[in-house]
C-alpha positions in Angstrom: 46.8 48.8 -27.3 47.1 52.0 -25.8 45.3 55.1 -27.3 44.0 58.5 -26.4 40.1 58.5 -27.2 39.7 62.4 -26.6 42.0 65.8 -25.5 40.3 68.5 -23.4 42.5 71.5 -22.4 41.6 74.9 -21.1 43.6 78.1 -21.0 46.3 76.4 -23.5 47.6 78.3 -26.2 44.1 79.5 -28.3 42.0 77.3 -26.7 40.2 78.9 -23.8 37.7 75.2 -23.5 37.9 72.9 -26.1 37.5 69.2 -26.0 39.2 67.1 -29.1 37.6 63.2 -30.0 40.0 61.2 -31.7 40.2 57.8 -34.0 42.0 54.7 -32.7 44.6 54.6 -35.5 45.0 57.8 -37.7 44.3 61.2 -36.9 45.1 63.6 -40.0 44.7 67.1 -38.1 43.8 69.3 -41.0 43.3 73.3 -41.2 44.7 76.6 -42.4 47.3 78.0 -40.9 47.4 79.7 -37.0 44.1 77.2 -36.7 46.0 75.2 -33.4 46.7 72.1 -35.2 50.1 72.2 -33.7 48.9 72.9 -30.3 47.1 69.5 -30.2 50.4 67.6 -30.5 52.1 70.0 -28.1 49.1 69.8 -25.8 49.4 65.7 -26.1 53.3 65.8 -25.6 52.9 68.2 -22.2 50.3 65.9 -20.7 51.7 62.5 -22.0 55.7 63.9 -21.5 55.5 66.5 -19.6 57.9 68.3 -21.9 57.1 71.2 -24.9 58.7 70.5 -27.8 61.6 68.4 -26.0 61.9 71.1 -23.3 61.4 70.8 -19.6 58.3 72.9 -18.6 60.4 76.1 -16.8 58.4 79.8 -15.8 59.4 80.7 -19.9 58.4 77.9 -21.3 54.8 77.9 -19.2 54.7 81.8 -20.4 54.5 80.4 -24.0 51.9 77.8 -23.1 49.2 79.7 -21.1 46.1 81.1 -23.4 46.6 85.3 -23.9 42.7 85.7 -23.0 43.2 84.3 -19.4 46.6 86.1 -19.0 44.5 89.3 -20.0 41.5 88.8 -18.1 44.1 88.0 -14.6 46.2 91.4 -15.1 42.8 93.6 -15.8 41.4 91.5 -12.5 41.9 92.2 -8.7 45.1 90.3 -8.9 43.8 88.2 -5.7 45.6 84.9 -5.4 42.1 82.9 -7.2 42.3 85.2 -10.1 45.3 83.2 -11.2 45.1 82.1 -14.1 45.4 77.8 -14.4 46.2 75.8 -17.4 44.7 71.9 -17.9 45.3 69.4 -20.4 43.9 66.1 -20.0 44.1 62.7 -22.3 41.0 60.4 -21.9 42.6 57.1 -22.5 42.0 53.3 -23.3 43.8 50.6 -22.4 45.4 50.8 -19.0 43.0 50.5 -16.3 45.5 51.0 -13.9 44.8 54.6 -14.9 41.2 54.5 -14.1 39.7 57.1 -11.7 37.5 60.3 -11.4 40.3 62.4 -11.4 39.2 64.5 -14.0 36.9 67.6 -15.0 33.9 65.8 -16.3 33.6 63.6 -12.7 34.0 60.1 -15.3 35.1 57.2 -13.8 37.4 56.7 -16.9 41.2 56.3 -17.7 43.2 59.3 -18.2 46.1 61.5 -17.4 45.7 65.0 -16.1 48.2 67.9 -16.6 47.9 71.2 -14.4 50.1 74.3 -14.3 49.0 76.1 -11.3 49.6 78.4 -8.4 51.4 77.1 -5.6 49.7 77.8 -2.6 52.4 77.4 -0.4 54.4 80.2 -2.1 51.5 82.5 -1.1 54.2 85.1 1.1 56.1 85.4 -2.2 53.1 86.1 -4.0 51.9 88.8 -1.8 55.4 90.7 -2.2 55.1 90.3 -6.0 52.0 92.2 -5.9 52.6 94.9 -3.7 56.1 95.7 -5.0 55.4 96.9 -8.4 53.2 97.5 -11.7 51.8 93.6 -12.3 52.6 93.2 -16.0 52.9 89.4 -16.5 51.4 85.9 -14.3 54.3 85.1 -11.8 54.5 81.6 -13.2 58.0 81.4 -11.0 55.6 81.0 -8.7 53.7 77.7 -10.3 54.0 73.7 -10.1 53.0 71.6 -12.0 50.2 68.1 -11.1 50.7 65.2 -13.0 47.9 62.6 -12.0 46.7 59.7 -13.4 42.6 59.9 -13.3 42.6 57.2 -10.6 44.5 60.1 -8.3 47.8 58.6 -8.7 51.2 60.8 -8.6 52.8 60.3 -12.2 56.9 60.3 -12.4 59.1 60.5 -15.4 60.9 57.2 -14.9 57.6 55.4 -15.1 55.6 56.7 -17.8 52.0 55.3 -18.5 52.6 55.9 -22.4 55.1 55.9 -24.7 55.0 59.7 -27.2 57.0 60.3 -29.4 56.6 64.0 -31.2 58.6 63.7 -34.6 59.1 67.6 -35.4 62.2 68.6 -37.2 61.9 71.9 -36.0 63.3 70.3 -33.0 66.8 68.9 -34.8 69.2 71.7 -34.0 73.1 71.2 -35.2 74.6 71.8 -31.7 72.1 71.0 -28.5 69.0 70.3 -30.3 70.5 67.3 -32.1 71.3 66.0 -28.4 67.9 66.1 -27.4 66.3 64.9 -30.2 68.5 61.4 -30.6 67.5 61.0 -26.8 64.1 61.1 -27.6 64.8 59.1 -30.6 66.8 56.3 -28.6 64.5 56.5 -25.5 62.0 55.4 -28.2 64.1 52.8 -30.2 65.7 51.1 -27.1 64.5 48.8 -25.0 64.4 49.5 -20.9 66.4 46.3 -20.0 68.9 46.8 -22.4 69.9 50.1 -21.2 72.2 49.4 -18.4 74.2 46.8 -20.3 74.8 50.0 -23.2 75.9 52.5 -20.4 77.8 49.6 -18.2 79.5 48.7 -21.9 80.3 52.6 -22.9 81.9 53.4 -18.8 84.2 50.3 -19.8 84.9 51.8 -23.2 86.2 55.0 -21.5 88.3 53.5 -18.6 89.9 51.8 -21.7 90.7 55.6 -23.3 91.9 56.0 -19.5 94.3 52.9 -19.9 96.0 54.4 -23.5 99.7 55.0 -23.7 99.6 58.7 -24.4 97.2 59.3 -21.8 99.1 57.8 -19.3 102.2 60.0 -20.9 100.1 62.9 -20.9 99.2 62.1 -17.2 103.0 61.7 -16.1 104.0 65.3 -17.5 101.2 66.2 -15.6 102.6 65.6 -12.3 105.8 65.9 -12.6 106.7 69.3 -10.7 103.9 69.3 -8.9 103.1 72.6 -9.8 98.8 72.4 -9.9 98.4 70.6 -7.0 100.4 68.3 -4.2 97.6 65.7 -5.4 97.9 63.4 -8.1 96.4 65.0 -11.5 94.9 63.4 -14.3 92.7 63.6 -18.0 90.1 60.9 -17.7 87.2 60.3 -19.7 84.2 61.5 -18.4 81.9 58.7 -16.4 79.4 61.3 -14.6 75.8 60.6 -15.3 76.0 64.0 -17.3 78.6 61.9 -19.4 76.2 58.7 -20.3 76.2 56.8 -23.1 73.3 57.9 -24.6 74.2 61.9 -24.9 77.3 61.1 -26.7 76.3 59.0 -29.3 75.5 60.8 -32.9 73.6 59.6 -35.7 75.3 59.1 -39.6 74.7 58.5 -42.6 76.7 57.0 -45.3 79.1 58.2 -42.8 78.0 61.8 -42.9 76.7 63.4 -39.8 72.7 63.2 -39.5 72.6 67.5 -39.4 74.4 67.6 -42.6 72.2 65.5 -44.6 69.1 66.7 -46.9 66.1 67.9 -45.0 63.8 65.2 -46.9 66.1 62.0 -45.6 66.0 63.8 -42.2 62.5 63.5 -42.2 62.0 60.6 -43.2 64.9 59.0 -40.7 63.0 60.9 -38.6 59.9 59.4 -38.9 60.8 55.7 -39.9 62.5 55.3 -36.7 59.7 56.5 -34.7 56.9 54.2 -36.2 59.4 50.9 -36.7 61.1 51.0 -33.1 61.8 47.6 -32.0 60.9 48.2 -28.4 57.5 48.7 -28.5 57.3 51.4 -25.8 55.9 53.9 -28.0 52.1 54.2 -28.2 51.6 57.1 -29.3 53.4 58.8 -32.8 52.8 62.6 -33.7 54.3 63.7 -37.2 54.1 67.3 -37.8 54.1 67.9 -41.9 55.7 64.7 -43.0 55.7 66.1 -46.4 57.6 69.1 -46.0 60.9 69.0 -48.0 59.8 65.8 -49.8 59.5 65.3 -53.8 56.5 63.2 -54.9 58.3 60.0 -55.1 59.8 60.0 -51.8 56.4 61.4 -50.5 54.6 58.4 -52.1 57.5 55.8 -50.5 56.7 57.2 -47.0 53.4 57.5 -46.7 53.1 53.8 -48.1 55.3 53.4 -45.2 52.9 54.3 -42.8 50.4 53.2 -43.7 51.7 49.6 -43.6 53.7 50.3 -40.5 51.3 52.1 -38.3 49.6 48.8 -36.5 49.8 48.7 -32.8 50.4 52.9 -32.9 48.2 55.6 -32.5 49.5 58.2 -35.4 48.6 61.9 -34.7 49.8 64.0 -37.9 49.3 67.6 -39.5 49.1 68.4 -43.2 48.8 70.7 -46.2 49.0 67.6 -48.8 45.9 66.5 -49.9 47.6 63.2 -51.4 48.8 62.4 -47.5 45.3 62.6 -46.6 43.6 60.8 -49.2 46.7 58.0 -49.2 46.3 57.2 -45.4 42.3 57.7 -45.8 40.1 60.8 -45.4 37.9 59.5 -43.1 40.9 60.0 -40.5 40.3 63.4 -41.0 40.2 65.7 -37.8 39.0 69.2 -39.2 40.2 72.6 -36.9 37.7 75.1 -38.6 34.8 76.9 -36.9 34.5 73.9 -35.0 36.2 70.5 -34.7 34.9 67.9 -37.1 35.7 64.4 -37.5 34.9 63.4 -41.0 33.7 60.2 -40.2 30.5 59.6 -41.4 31.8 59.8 -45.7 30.8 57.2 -48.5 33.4 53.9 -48.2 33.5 54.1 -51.9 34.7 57.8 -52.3 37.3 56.8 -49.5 38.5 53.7 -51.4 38.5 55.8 -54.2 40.5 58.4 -53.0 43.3 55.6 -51.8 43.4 54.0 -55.0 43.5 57.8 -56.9 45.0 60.3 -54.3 46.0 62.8 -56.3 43.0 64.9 -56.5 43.5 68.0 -54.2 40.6 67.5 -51.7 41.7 69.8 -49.0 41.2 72.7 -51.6 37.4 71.7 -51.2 37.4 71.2 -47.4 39.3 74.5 -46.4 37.7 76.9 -48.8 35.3 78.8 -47.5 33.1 79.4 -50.9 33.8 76.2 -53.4 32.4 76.2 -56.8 32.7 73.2 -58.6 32.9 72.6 -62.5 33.5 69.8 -64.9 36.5 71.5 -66.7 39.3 73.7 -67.2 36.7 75.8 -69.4 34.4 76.2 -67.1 37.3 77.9 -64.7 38.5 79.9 -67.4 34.9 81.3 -68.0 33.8 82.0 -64.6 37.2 83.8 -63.4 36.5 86.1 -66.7 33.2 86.7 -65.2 34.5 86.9 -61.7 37.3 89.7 -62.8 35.2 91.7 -64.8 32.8 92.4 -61.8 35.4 92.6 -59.4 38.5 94.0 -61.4 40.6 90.7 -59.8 40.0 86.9 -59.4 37.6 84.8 -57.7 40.9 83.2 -55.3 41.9 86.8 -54.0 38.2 87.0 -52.9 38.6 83.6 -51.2 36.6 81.5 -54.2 38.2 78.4 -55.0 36.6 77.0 -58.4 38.1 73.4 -58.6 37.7 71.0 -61.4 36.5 67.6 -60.8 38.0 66.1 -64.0 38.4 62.3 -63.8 36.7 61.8 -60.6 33.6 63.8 -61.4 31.6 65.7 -58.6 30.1 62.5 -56.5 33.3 62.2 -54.8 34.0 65.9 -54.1 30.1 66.5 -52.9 30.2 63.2 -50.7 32.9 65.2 -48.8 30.7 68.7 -48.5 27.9 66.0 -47.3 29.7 64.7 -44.5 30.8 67.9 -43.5 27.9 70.3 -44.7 30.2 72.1 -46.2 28.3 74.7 -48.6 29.0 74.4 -52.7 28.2 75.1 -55.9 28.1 72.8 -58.8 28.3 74.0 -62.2 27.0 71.3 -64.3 26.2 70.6 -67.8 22.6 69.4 -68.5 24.1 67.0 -71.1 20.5 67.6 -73.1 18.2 66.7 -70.5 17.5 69.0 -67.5 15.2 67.6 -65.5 17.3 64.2 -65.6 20.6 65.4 -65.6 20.3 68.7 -63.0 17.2 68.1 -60.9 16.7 64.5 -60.9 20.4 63.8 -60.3 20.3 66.2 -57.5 17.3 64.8 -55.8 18.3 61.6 -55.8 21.6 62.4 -53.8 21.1 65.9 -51.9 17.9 66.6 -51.7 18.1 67.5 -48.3 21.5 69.2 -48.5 20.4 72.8 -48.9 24.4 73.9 -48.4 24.8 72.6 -52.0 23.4 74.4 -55.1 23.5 73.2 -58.7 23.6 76.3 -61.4 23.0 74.7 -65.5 20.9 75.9 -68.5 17.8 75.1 -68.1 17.2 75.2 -72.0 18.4 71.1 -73.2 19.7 72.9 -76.6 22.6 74.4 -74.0 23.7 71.3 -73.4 27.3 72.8 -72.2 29.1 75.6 -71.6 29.5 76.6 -75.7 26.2 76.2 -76.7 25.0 78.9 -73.6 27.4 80.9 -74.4 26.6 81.2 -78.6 23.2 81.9 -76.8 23.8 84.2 -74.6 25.5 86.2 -77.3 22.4 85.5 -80.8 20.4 88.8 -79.6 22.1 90.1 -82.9 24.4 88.9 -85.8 26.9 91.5 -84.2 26.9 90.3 -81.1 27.5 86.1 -82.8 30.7 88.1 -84.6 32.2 89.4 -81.8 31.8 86.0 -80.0 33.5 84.3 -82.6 35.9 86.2 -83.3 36.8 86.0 -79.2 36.6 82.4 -79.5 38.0 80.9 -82.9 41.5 81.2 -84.4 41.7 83.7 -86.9 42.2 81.3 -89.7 38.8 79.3 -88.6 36.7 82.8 -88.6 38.1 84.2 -91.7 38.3 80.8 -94.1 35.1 78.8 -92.4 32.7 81.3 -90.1 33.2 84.1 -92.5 31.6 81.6 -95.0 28.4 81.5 -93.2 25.9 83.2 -95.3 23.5 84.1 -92.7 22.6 84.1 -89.4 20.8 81.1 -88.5 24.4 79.1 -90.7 27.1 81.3 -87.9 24.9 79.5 -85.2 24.7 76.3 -86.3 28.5 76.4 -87.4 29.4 78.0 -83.7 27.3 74.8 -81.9 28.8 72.4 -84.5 32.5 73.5 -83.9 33.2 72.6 -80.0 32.8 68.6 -80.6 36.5 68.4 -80.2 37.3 68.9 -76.0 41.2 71.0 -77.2 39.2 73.6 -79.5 37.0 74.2 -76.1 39.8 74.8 -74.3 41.8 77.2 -76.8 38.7 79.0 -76.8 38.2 79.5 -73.0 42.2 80.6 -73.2 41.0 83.6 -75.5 38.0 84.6 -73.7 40.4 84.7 -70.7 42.5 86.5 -72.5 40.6 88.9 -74.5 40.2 93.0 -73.4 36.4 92.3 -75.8 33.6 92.6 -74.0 31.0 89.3 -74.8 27.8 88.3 -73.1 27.9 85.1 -70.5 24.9 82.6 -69.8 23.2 83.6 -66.5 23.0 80.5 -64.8 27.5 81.3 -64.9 26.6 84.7 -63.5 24.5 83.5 -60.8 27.2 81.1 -59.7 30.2 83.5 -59.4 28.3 86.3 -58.1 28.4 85.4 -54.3 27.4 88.8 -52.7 24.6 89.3 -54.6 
């Protein structure tokens, strides 16, 4: 098997030097938006294809490629021909030795292909006009070529490709030409090299039978009749230039309805499906950009079970948003673009079975937030937004504070994540009764040397959870309890059973007594939410939200 063990490029698109290590099988290329997840597959396409996105590599499309800081730094420079700015991409690969050389940046003796857009030396005279004619304003990339090398120094051609690509993006699936290009690169893909020559030997025959038809031939005779075009004999025949091959006539349906006219969603997954399955077994290398984009859950679930059993003998590049396509095809595939490129490699095997068996659980909320607080329930959230918007005037997310609750799951599974990725957090936990067991053992035992995490609980065992703190947080005075409950019970509980406490010490105990029952804790995180009163909250909740202080 064939497979790209790491990408380095310089000057490509936002990466001025960046080098890119990669997993065998799965890579799940995960980050926000404008992060260069993208670029990674375009930057494997142009060194494994020699294409962008399907197109031939022409002075626009290299104008699109080069990174803007070199571009900048060449037109504020001397303009002198070394200045030029040079673009690199190179694939550090296994399984071809044939492609084993020292043809590369690092010096390795290592397999690999090497991609460089560069000045042509030879076109210096040009050059030397283009400078002294006008006001530089752009890098004369008329004036490039383009290497393609193997590492072991060996010119590459298209007609003899060391690996099979195939970039899946249906961007690239345009009613007119882009359909064209795309069922080349789907066929190129699907069909096997030996068979080809029999299919276009076998669609020239098919036309020179069109040729042979009685009201061509008719058509043909009118033709000629007078002579009137030409002294030469004229005819309509079917086209059998190479421009006229099988292969860019052919269109794809479906239930007999053309393959553009179809739903987005079976698109994609055509798309897709065709690209992992092909019989041919010339493709090594499969890049899926968003396979979940115009997908409902079902037919999400159906295709990513698809890959996962279909992917052996591939190596799968893909970007995502979907936390369920991560943890489905297993989160320790992950390839984080953040401040730095991470591979999350080094996880729990039981949080990543975990996650396969239950992949519903939105784990890329917790690796692409920048300040993650974690709580046990939907009260919790409710509370600590309140908090958050009272201090702030607005909620925690505007800020960029994701509070996520860890519900069936429970935190082990989202902190084994931050672990592996010392990613910082903050756990609010209930003490259950028993700090010392519950809050400081329980975070010895695990993350006692991951100072990036930070638990926040009552330390008093009576505030056991989130009610109980906050009953105490608001007992300075039998005013304050009131106000509380009237915030947090419905008005038939305060006025036919608190309003029945005689005293103060009865309004406590009725308060502590009353949230046995997880929907009435709820409900009553809903009103505080909701409520224009102003209440007291537990500190240890204050501590938690309040990040800048």
């Amino acid at each position: 098997m064939k497979f790209i063990k790491k990408l380095h490029v310089k000057n490509f698109k936002k990466f001025a030097d960046e080098t890119f290590e990669f997993n065998e099988d799965i890579n799940i290329l995960v980050g926000d938006n404008e992060c260069g997840k993208s670029s990674i597959l375009e930057a494997i396409e142009l060194c494994l294809n020699v294409s962008h996105r399907g197109r031939p590599i022409s002075p626009e499309v290299m104008a699109e490629l080069f990174n803007s800081d070199c571009v900048e730094n060449y037109l504020k420079g001397d303009k002198s021909q070394i200045s030029l700015p040079e673009l690199l991409i190179e694939a550090y690969l296994d399984g071809d030795p044939e492609l084993k050389g020292t043809n590369n940046s690092k010096k390795q003796d290592t397999q690999g292909i090497s991609l460089r857009m560069l000045f042509n030396s030879e076109l210096s005279p040009y050059y030397e006009l283009f400078i002294a004619s006008s006001e530089i304003l752009t890098v004369p990339f008329e004036l490039y070529k383009i290497e393609w090398m193997s590492f072991a120094w060996k010119q590459l051609v298209q007609q003899a490709k060391p690996l099979g690509c195939l970039f899946v993006d249906p961007t690239r699936l345009h009613p007119t030409l882009g359909r064209s290009r795309y069922i080349n690169a789907i066929i190129n893909a699907s069909v096997d090299k030996n068979a080809r020559p029999t299919l276009n030997l076998n669609y020239r025959q098919l036309k020179m039978q069109f040729n042979e038809k009685a009201d061509v031939k008719e058509i043909n005779t009118k033709l000629n009749e007078r002579r009137e075009l030409t002294t030469k004999d004229l005819k309509i025949v079917a086209d059998i230039t190479p421009s006229g091959s099988w292969d860019s006539n052919l269109a794809l349906t479906v239930d007999d309805i053309a393959f553009s006219q179809i739903g987005k969603g079976e698109q994609n997954q055509i798309q897709i499906k065709v690209a992992i399955q092909n019989k041919a077994k010339e493709t090594d290398i499969v890049m899926l950009e968003e396979p979940e984009n115009h997908l409902s859950h079902i037919n999400l679930i159906q295709l990513v079970s698809y890959i996962e059993q279909k992917n052996a003998g591939k190596q799968i590049f893909l970007t995502t948003h979907s936390s369920y396509v991560l943890n489905k095809l297993s989160i320790n595939k992950l390839c984080l673009l953040a401040r730095e490129y991470v591979k999350l490699k080094d996880i729990d095997a039981n949080t990543v079975k975990t996650l396969k068996r239950l992949p519903g659980y939105d784990t890329l909320r917790m690796i692409l937030a920048q300040k993650v607080i974690l709580v046990e329930g939907p009260s919790d959230e409710l509370v600590l937004k309140k908090i958050y918007h009272g201090l702030k005037g607005r909620l925690p997310e505007e800020d960029g504070i994701d509070i996520i609750v860890v519900r069936g799951i429970g935190f082990k599974v989202y902190l084994d994540i931050a672990k592996a990725l010392e990613h910082p957090v903050r756990v609010v936990k209930d003490n259950d009764g028993n700090y010392q067991k519950n809050i400081i053992d329980w975070r010895d035992e695990d993350y006692k040397d991951c100072d990036f995490i930070e638990c926040f609980s009552p330390k008093d065992d009576a505030q056991h959870s989130l009610e109980p703190a906050l009953v105490a947080a608001n007992s300075k005075t039998v005013t304050a309890l009131d106000k509380l409950a009237k915030v947090m019970l419905s008005a038939q509980t305060y006025d036919k059973e608190y309003a029945a406490c005689t005293d103060f010490a009865a309004k406590r105990t009725f308060m502590n007594g009353w949230y046995d029952n997880p929907k009435k804790k709820v409900d009553s995180a809903i009103r505080i939410f909701d409520t224009s009163e102003t209440i007291s909250y537990p500190k240890y909740l204050m501590r938690a939200i309040s990040f800048d202080m």
